[in-house]
ROFI-231770 format. One line per field, with one value per residue (C-alpha): residue in one letter; x, y, z; residue number from 1. Coordinates in steps of 0.1 Angstrom, whole numbers, plus 5000, padded with zeros to 4 digits. Layout:
# residues N
code	c(a  ...) .
c1	c(X  ...) .
c2	c(Y  ...) .
c3	c(Z  ...) .
pos	c(NUM  ...) .
//
This chain:
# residues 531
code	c(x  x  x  x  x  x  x  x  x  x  x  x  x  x  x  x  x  x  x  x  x  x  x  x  x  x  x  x  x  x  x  x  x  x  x  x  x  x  x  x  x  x  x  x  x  x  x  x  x  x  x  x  x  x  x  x  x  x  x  x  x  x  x  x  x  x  x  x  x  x  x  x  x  x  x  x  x  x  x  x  x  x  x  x  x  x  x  x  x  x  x  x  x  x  x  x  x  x  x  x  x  x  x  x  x  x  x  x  x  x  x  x  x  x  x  x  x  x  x  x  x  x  x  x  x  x  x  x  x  x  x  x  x  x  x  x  x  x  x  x  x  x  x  x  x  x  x  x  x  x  x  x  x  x  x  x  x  x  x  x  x  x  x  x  x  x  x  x  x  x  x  x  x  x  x  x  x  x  x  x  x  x  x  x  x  x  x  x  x  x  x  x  x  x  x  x  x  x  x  x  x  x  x  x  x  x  x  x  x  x  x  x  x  x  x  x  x  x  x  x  x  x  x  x  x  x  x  x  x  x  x  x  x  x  x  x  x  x  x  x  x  x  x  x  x  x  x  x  x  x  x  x  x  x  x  x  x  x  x  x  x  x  x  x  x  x  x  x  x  x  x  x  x  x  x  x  x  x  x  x  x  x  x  x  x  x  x  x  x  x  x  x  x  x  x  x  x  x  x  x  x  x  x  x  x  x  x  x  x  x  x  x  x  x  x  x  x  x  x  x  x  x  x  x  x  x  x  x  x  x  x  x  x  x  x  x  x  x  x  x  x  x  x  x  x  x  x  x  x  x  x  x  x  x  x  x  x  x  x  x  x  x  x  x  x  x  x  x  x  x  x  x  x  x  x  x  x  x  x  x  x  x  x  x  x  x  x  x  x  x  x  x  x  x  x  x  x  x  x  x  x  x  x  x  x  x  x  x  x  x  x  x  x  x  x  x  x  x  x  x  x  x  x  x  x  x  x  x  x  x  x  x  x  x  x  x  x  x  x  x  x  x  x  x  x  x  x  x  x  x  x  x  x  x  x  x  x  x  x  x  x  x  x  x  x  x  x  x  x  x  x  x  x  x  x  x  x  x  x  x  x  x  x  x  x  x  x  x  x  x  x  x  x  x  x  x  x  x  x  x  x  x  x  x  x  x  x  x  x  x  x  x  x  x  x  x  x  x  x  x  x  x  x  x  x  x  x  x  x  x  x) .
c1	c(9271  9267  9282  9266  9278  9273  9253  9221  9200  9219  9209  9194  9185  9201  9197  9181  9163  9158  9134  9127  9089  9095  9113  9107  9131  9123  9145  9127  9151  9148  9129  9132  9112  9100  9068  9051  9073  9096  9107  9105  9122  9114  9138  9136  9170  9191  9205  9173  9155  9121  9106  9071  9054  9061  9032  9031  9005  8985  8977  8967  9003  9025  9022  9062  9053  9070  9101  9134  9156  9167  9138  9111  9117  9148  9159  9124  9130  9109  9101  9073  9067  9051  9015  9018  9046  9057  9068  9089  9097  9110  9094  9119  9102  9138  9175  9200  9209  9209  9172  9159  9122  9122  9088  9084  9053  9042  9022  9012  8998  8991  9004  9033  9012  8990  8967  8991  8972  8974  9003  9004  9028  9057  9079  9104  9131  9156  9155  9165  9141  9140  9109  9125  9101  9117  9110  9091  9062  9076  9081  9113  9113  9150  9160  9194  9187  9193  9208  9201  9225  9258  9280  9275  9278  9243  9242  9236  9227  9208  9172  9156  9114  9091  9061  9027  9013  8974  8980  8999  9023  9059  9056  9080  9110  9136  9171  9205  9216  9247  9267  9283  9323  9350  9339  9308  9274  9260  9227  9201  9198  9188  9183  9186  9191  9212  9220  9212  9227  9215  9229  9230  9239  9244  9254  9284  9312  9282  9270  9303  9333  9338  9307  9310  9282  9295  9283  9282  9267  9252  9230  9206  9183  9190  9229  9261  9267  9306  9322  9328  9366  9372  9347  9332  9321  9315  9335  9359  9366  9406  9411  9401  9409  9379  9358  9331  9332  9308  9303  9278  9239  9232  9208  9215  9194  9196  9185  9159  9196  9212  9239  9236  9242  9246  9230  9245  9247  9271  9284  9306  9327  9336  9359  9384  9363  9349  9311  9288  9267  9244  9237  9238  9228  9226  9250  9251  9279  9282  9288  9293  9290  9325  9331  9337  9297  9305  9298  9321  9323  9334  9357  9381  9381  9355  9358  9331  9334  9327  9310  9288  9283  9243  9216  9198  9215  9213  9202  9222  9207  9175  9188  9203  9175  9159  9126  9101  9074  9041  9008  8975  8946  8930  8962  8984  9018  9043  9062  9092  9082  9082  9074  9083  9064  9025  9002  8982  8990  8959  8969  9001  8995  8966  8971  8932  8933  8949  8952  8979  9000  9011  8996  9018  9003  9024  9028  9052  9090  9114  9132  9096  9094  9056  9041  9063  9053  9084  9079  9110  9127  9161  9184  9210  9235  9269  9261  9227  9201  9168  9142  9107  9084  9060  9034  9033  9025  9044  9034  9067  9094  9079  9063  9084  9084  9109  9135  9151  9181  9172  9189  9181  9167  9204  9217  9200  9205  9169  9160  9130  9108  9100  9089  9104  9088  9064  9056  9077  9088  9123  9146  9169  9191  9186  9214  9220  9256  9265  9247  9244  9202  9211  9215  9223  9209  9231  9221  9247  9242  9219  9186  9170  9136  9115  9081  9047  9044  9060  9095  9116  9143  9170  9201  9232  9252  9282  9316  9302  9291  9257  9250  9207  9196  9162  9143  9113  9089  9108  9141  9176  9188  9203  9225  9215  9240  9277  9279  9274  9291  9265  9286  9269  9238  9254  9255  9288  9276  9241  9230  9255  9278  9280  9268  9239  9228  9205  9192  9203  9203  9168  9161  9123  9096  9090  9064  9067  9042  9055  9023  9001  8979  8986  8995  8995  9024  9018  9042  9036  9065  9095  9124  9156  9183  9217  9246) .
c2	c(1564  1541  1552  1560  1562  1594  1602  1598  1603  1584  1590  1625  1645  1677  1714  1696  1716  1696  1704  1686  1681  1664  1635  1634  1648  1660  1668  1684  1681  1697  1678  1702  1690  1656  1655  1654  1683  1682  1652  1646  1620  1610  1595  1593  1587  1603  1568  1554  1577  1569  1590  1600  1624  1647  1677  1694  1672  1693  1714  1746  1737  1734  1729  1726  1715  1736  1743  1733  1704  1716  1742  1736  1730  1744  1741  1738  1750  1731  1747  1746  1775  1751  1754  1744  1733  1762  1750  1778  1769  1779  1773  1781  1786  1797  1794  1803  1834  1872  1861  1837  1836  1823  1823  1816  1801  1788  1763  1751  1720  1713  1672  1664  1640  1666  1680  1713  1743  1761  1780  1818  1835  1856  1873  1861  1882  1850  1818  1795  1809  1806  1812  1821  1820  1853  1844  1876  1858  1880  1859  1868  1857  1851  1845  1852  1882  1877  1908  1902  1928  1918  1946  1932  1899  1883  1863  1898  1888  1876  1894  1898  1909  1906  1880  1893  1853  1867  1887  1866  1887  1906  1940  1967  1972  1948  1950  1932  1917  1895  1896  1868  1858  1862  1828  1848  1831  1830  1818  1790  1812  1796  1820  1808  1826  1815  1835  1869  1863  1859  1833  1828  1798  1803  1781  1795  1788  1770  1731  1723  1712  1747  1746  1755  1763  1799  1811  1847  1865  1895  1910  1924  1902  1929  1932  1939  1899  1890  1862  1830  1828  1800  1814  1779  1755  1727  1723  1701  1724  1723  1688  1672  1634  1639  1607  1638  1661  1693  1699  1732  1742  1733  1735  1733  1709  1701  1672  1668  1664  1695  1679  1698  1684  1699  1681  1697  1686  1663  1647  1611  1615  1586  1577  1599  1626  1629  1626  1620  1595  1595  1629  1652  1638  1640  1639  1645  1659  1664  1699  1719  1754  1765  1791  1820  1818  1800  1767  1741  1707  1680  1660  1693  1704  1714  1686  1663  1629  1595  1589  1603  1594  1592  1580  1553  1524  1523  1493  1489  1457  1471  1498  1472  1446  1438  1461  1444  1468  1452  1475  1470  1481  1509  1516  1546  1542  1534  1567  1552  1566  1596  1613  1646  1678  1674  1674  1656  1620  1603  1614  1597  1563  1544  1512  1510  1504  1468  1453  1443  1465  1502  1511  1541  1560  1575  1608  1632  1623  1618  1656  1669  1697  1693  1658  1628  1590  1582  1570  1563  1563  1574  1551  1550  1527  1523  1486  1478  1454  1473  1448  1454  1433  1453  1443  1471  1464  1493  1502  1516  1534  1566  1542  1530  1517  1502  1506  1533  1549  1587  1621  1647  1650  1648  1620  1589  1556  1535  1502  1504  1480  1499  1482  1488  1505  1476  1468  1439  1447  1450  1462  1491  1507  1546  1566  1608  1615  1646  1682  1692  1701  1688  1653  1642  1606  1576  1542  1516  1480  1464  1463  1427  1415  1401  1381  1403  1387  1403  1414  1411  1439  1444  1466  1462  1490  1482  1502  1526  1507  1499  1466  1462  1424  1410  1381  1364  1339  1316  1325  1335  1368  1379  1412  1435  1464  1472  1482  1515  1544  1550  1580  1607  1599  1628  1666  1667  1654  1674  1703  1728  1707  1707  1744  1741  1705  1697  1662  1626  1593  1578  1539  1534  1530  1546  1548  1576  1581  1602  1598  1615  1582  1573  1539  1520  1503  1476  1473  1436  1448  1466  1456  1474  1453  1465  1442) .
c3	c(4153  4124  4093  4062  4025  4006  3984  4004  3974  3946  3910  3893  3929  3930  3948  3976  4003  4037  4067  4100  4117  4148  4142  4107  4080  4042  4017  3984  3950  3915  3886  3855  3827  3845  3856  3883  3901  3927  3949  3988  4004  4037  4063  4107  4106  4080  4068  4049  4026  4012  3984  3993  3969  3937  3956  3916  3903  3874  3849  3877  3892  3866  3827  3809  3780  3754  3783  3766  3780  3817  3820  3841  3883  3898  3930  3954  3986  4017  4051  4080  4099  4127  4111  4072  4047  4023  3989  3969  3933  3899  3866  3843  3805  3785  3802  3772  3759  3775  3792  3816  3820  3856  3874  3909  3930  3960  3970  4004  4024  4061  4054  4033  4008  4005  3991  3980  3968  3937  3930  3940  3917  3933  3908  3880  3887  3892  3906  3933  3952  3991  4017  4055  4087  4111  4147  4147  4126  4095  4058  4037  4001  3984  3952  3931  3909  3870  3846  3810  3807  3789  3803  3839  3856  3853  3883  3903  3943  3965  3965  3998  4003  4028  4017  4031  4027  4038  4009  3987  3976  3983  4002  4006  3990  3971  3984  3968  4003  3992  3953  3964  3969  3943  3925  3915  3902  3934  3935  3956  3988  4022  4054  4089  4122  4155  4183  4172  4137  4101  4082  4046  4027  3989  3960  3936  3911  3886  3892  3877  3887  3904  3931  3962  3993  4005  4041  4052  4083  4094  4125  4106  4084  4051  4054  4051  4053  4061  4043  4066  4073  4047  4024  4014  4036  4014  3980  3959  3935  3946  3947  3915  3930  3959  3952  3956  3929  3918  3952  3965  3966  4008  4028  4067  4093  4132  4149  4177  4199  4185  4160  4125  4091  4058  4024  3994  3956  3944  3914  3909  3879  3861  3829  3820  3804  3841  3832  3860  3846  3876  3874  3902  3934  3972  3999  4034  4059  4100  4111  4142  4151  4168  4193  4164  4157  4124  4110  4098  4085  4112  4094  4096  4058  4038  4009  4012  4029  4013  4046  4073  4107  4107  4139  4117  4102  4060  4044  4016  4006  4003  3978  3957  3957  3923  3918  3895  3884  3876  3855  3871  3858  3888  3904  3898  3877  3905  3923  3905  3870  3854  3819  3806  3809  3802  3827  3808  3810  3799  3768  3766  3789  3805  3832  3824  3781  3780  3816  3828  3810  3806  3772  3755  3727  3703  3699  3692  3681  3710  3703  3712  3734  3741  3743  3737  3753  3776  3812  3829  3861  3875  3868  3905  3901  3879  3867  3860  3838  3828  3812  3793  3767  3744  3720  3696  3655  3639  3603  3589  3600  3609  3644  3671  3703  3732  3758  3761  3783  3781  3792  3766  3734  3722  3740  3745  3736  3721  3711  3693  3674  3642  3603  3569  3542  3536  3575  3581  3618  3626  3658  3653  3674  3675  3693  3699  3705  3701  3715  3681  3665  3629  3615  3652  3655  3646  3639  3656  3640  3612  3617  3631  3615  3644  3639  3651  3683  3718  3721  3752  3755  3778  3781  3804  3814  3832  3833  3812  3784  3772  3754  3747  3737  3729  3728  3712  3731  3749  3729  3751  3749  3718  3716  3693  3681  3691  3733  3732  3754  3785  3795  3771  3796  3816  3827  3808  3772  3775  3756  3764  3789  3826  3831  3808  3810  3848  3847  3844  3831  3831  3819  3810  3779  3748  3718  3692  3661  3634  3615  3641  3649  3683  3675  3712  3721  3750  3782  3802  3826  3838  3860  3874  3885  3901  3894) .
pos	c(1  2  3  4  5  6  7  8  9  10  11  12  13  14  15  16  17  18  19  20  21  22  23  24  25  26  27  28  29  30  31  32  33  34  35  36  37  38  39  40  41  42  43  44  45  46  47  48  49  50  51  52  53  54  55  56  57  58  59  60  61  62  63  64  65  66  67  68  69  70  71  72  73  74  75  76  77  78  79  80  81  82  83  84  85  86  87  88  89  90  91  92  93  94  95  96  97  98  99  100  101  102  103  104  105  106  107  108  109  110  111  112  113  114  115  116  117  118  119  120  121  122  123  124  125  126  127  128  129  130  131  132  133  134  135  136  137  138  139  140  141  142  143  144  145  146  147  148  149  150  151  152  153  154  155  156  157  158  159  160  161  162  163  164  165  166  167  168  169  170  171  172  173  174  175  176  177  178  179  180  181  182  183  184  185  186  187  188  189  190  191  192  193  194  195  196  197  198  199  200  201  202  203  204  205  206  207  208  209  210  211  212  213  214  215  216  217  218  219  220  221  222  223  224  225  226  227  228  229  230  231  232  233  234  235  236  237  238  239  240  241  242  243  244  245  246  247  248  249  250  251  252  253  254  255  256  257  258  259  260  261  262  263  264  265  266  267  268  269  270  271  272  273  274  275  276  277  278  279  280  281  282  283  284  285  286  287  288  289  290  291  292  293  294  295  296  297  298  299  300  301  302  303  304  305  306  307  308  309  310  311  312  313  314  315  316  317  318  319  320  321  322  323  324  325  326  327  328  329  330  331  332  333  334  335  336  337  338  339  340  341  342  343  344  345  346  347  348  349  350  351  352  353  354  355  356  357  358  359  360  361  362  363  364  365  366  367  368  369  370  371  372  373  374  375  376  377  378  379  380  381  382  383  384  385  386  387  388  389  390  391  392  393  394  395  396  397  398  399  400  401  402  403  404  405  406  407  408  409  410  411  412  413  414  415  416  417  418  419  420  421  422  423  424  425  426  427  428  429  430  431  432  433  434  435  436  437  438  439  440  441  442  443  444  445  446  447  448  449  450  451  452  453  454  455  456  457  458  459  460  461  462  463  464  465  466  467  468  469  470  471  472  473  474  475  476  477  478  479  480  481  482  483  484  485  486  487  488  489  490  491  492  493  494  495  496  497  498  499  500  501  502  503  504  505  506  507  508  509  510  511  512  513  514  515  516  517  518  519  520  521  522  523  524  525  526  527  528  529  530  531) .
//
């Protein structure tokens, strides 16, 4: 079989949950606060992956504004029972301190585009929640257990209940099935079952550099679960060099033939301070079911490969040809794009206001919580060009608008066209460094005055660095500000580093309005290039 580079789902796609229907194969992955929620790629052949629909589409579904950075959707998990997909979610409303406020739904829909029902609520006792179909027609809800309590470990096991879904709700009693191996934190729970036993896949060690997918066993579907004989079946946490790193949260899949293959988070560390700068992502591994009743990874080890052998032949070119995103007036904002938290988009964008273009209105400042005008997409390769031109007539300082390379409210990098006290527009370079709430944003450069007319702006990343130019009219590209380090677009430089911080680098638009007037700020285009 063809061979396929790992990861399968580059760029910001983590805790992914995969499901076959037929020939056809889904993989759900976390969103936090980007909205719409939840991702599903599509693929017939494991090496091409098409992303299809984000099923949590409004208000009735899911509202995050006011969820810190990293809140919102954790680790969806996707099934079929053979008659409808079942969608299991978290929305996570506070995730530092002694207390999570975790809530968990479910949401339905008989195609994969939809339409998905309303949420029922299930309980926020944890999250990574899990949904398992018994053969016996019985529902099993999981999800890892949360103690506020200092005096014991907080990541407490695996919850197990029965889900009645004509009732919509758990029945019958709660049991602690699984507190995990010695690396502890055991969480994102998936249940399957194979020749008479239980089998259940958890996540541990933290999305860091110490992850790991654990398997265990048992005959009956509510414990005692045994440990799999090497404990983890996929992780890199002993061999720092693996090309893989942060390796852990699977879900298992089998093929219409019988071969079975494990997608699991991933990470690809880069500069010496080892920051994933993609974020964490997608990969893919062969595995076979040996004559112990346990499963193992093909290649013989259980660090991940590089590689995978795959049905389907990838096209690479296709992943690294130039997308050019046009705005037309009556079509939806292409799948590409997201924004953060409201479900209320009107109120920050319209195709429909100034053909032609994606109109942003400014609203809140770009540390907002709430409502903030940033559409973006993922950005999925190491060496890029991202390019935009806005119309947007600022009336001092307190308005601005532009490209922007965006992980958190404390680390993104932002060329905005702004104005000085007395209007005259100018281009200033706007940077967050450092995970810290006070007097965090620097200002790289001198400000440029520009005339009132468009501005093209584009920024280069390449090994690391990010260098943003602009343009007026018919001018060439000017460089504006020193090249700036891309690397703090990561996990590692977040909010509270790589066990606190969930997202990733995103390359896309901006307006902001300090004054509270919505001032529109006029998008003509948007293109991602890979170099």
């Amino acid at each position: 079989m063809p061979l396929r580079p790992n990861p399968i789902l580059p760029g910001f796609n983590p805790d992914p949950s995969i499901c076959r229907v037929g020939e056809d194969y889904y993989i759900a992955t976390s969103t936090f606060e980007w909205f719409p929620g939840v991702q599903i790629h599509h693929s017939k052949d494991l090496a091409n992956w098409e992303l299809i629909t984000r099923p949590l589409t409004r208000k009735s579904q899911l509202d995050m504004r006011g969820n810190p950075d990293s809140c919102g959707i954790w680790a969806p998990c996707l099934t079929h029972d053979g008659e409808k997909f079942w969608l299991v979610y978290t929305d996570v409303k506070r995730k530092d301190g002694n207390f999570k406020d975790a809530h968990n739904y479910i949401v339905t829909a008989e195609d994969i585009t939809g339409p998905w029902s309303d949420p029922v609520y299930v309980n926020s006792s944890g999250f990574d929640p899990s949904l398992f179909h018994d053969d016996d027609g019985k529902k099993w809800f999981l999800n890892m257990l949360w103690d506020h309590r200092t005096r014991n470990h907080r990541f407490a096991g695996i919850a197990l209940q029965e889900f009645d879904p004509e009732a919509g709700k758990l029945v019958g009693e709660r049991k602690n099935i699984f507190r995990g191996s010695p690396l502890k934190l055991v969480e994102g729970p998936h249940l399957y079952k194979r020749g008479g036993w239980y089998y259940l896949l958890t996540a541990e060690g933290g999305t860091g550099y110490d992850h790991a997918a654990t398997l265990a066993r048992s005959r009956s579907i509510d414990g005692p679960y045994e440990l799999h004989p090497d404990m983890y079946v996929v992780t890199a946490k002993d061999d720092p060099l693996n090309p893989l790193q942060r390796a852990g949260h699977g879900d298992i899949v089998e093929t219409p033939e019988g071969e079975t293959y494990i997608v699991h988070l991933t990470g690809r560390p880069t500069t010496q301070k080892r920051r994933c700068v993609l974020g964490r992502e997608t990969a893919l591994q062969k595995a076979v079911w040996k004559d112990d009743g346990w499963l193992y990874l093909e290649a013989g080890t259980n660090l991940p490969q590089s590689e995978v052998e795959v049905p389907g032949t990838y096209d690479k070119a296709a992943f690294d040809a130039e997308r050019r995103y046009e705005f037309t007036a009556g079509q939806p904002l292409h799948i590409d794009f997201q924004w953060l938290r409201t479900p209320e988009p009107e109120r920050i964008f319209s195709l429909d206001a100034a053909p032609g273009n994606l109109r942003l209105y400014g609203r809140e400042s770009i540390a907002s919580w709430f409502e903030q005008a940033l559409v973006a997409r993922r950005q999925q390769h190491f060496d890029l060009e991202a390019e935009t031109e806005v119309t947007f007539h600022p009336h001092d300082e307190r308005q601005m608008a532009g490209l922007i390379a965006y992980y958190g409210r404390y680390n993104f990098h932002y060329l905005a066209l702004t104005a000085e006290e007395d209007g005259t527009p100018q281009l200033e370079v706007i940077s967050s460094l450092v995970s810290h709430p006070d007097g965090n944003l620097t200002y790289p450069g001198e400000p440029v005055r520009v005339g009132r007319g468009p501005i093209r702006m584009k920024l280069r990343i390449e090994s690391s660095k990010l260098q943003f130019f602009y343009a007026e009219g018919s001018e060439s590209w000017r460089a504006v500000g020193p090249a700036l380090d891309a690397s703090i677009l990561s996990d590692e430089c977040g909010g509270h580093a790589e066990h606190g911080s969930f997202t990733g680098a995103f390359l896309g638009m901006a307006a902001h309005d300090l004054n509270g007037t919505a001032q529109p700020a006029d998008f003509s285009h948007f293109v991602y290039r890979p170099v």
